[in-house]
N, C-alpha and C positions, 0 to 999 in steps of 0.2 A: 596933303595926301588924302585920299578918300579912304572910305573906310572899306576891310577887304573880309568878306565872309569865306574862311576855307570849306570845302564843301565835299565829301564822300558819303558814301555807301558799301553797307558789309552786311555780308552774315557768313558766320565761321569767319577763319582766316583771322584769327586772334594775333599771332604774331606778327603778321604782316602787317595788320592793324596798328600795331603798336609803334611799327617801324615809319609808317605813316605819322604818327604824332609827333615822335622824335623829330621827324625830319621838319616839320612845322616850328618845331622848339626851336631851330638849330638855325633857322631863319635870319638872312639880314637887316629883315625888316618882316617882322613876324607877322599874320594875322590878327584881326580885330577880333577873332573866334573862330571855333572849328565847330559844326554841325553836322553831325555822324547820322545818317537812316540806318538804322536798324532792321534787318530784315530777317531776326528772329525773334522768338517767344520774349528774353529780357534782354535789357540793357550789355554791354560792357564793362567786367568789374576790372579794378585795375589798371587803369589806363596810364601810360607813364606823368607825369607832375610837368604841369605849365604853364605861363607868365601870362597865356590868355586865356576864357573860356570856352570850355567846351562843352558841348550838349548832344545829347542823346536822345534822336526822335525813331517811335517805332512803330513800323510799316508792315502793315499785316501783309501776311503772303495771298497770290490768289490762285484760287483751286489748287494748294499742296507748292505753287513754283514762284519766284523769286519777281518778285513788282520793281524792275529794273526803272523803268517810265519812270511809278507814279513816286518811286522812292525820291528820283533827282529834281521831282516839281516839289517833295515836299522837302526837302531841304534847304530849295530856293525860297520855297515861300516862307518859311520860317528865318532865315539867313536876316540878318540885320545891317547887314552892307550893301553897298554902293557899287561894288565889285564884287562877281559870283566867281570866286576861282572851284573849280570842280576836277577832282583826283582819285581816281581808284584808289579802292583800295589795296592793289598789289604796286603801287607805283611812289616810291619816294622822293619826295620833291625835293630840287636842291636849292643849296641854301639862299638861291636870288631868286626863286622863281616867283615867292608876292610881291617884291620888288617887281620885278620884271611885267606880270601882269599888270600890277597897279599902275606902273607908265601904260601900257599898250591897251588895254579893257578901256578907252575913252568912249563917249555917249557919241553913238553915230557910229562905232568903228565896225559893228557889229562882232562875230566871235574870232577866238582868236585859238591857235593850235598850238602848243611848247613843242620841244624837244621829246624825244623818247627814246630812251638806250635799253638795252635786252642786258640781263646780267644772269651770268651761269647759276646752275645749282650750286648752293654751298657759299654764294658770295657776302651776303648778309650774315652770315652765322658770327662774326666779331665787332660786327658793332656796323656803324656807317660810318666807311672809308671811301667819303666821295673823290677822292683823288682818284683812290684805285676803279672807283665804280665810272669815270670816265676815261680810263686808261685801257681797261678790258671789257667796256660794255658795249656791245654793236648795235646797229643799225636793223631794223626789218627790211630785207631785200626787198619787200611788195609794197613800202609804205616810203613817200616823199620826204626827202631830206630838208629839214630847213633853207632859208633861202642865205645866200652868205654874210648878210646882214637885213636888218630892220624885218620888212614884210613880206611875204608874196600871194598875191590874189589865190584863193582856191579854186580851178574853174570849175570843176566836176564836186556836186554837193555829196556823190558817195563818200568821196574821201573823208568826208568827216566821221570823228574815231572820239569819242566820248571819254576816254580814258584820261583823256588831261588837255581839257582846255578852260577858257575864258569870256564873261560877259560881262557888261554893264548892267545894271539892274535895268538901264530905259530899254536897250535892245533885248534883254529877254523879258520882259513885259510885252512887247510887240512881236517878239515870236509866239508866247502862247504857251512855251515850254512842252514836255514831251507828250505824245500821244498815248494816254495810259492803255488804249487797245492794246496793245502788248505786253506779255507778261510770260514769265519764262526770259529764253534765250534769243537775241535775233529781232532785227529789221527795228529798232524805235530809234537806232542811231540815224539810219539813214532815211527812219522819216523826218526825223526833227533837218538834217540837213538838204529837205526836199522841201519842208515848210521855210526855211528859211531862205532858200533860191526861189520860191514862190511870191515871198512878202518883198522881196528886195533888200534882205539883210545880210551882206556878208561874210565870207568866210574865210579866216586871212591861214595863211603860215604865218611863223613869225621866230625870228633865233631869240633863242635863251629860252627860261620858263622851262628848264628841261626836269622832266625825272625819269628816274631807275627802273626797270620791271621788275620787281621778285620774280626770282622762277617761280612755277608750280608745276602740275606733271597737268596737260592738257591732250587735246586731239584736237587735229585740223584736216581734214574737215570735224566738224563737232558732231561726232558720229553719237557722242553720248547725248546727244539733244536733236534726235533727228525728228520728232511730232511736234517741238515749241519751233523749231524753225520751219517747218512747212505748214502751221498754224500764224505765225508772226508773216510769213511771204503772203498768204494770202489774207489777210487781215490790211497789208500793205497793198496789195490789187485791187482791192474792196474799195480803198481811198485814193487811187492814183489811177487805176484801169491799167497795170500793168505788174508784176512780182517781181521781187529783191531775191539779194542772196543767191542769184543764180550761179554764183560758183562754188558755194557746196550743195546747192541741189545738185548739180552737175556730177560732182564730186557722189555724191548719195548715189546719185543712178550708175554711174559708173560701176562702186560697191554692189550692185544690186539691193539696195536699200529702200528707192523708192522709183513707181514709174509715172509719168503723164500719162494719165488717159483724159480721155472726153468728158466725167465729172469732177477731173482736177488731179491733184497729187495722191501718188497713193503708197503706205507703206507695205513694201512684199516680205520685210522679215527683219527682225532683231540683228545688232551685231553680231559680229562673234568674236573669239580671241584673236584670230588671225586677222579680224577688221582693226580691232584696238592696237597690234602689235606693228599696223600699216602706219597707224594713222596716229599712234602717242607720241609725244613731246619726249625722247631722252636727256638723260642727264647732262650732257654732252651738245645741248642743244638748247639754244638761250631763246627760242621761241619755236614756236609749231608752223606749219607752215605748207596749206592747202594745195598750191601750186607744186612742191613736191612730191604729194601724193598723186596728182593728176599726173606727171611726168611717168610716174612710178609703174602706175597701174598702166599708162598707152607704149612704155617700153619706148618713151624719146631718148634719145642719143642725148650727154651733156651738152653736146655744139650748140645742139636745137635749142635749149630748154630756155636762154633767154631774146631768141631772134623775134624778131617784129614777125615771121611767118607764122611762129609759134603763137603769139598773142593771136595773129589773127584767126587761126585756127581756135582754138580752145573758145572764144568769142563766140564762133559760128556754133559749135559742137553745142554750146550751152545758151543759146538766144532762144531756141524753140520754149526753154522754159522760162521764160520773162511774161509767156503769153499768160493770159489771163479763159479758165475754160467758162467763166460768165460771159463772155466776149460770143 
């Protein structure tokens, strides 16, 4: 069996953190080590006791916001396996999931995507009851369900979601690893799966490898990050001649948050309570979820909200901002 570097990134979210190692512990075939970026001032004290090593590298923040990029290059580059498996840190791994990597992460196969189940508020608080956490964990309505066994080709490089996938060390050596241009919120996911449809390195589904969401309270669109993402979009036009993210830009102008003019995006005003109270994550709610807000805000009927007339509308409504105002 190769050897399997576990691989996250944190700052705050100590307990989640924690629930992340446990679930590493708890392992059918555990990791070779676990490699934490750290993306505050010190280390993690604390950390639950385990039968592999763990290390803790720390990643200075840039201008005050969160080095999303350059934290998962350096964890790879530090990582001392053969297999890069990579986990948020709100996402606990179940107990086959380096198992399940370390079959599928072969040299050539390029990357590879797990399972991911959404778990309510409150589900975590007695320990990790992975039974229970796939009996009442769902699905993202907007995010591809595994395929019903082995692989399935990714054709569209957006879809790739950072949150918990897989490489060989030779195929992420050839991709290059993330584009540190980005910092803050937004757009280094789907640059990295734009460099990788560039190089000809694929991007698989794949069943099993699954883990859990911790809840936390969010916003979708990410209304509390609406300058790193119209700084991360255009940082992405810069390199592609075109901008990402166009459906919470979308989303943002809708709000009256920001407009397209003629020197680019621009922002017209701060949220406010009544934006946050549109657009939060409740407890009741095992993920946030952009497209409901868009429904919200144009007053679509339930019938409409999942019809192909509907995609193709909201597409249209939000293509103008893909354009690039350097162009």
């Amino acid at each position: 069996m190769p050897l399997v570097s576990a691989l996250t990134i944190a700052a705050g979210r100590g307990e989640h953190l924690r629930n992340v190692v446990l679930g590493f512990q708890a392992q059918t075939r555990r990791p070779d080590e676990l490699v934490i970026g750290v993306m505050q001032d010190a280390p993690y004290p604390d950390l639950p006791a385990t039968d592999f090593p763990v290390r803790q590298i720390v990643v200075p923040r840039v201008n005050g916001e969160l080095p999303l990029a350059a934290a998962r290059n350096r964890v790879a580059e530090a990582a001392k396996g053969e297999v890069l498996v990579f986990v948020d840190v709100d996402c606990i791994p179940n107990p086959s999931l380096v198992a399940d990597y370390a079959a599928a992460a072969t040299p050539g196969r390029g990357l590879v995507m797990g399972e991911v189940l959404y778990l309510r508020e409150g589900m975590t608080g007695a320990g990790l009851d992975f039974a229970r956490f796939d009996r009442e964990g769902v699905r993202h309505s907007d995010r591809q369900g595994p395929p019903a066994e082995g692989f399935r080709r990714c054709e569209d490089y957006r879809c790739f979601w950072s949150l918990n996938f897989a490489m060989h060390r030779d195929d992420w050596d050839r991709s290059g690893g993330f584009h540190e241009g980005y910092y803050g919120y937004g757009g280094e996911d789907t640059d990295f799966g734009r460099v990788l449809d560039d190089r000809g390195i694929g991007i698989w589904w794949m069943r099993g490898a699954r883990v859990y969401h911790q809840y936390h309270d969010h916003c979708m669109p990410p209304i509390h990050q609406v300058a790193s993402v119209i700084r991360n979009a255009e940082v992405f036009a810069g390199r592609w001649g075109h901008r990402t993210m166009e459906h919470w830009l979308h989303g943002f102008r809708l709000l009256g948050l920001i407009e397209s003019c003629r020197t680019g995006l621009r922002i017209l005003r701060e949220p406010d309570q009544d934006d946050f109270a549109l657009c939060r994550q409740e407890p009741d709610m095992p993920y946030a979820n952009t497209r409901r807000v868009l429904d919200k805000l144009q007053g679509v009927e339930a019938d409409r909200r999942s019809s192909r007339a509907r995609e193709e509308e909201v597409a249209e409504a939000q293509s103008d901002l893909l354009r690039f105002a350097a162009e």
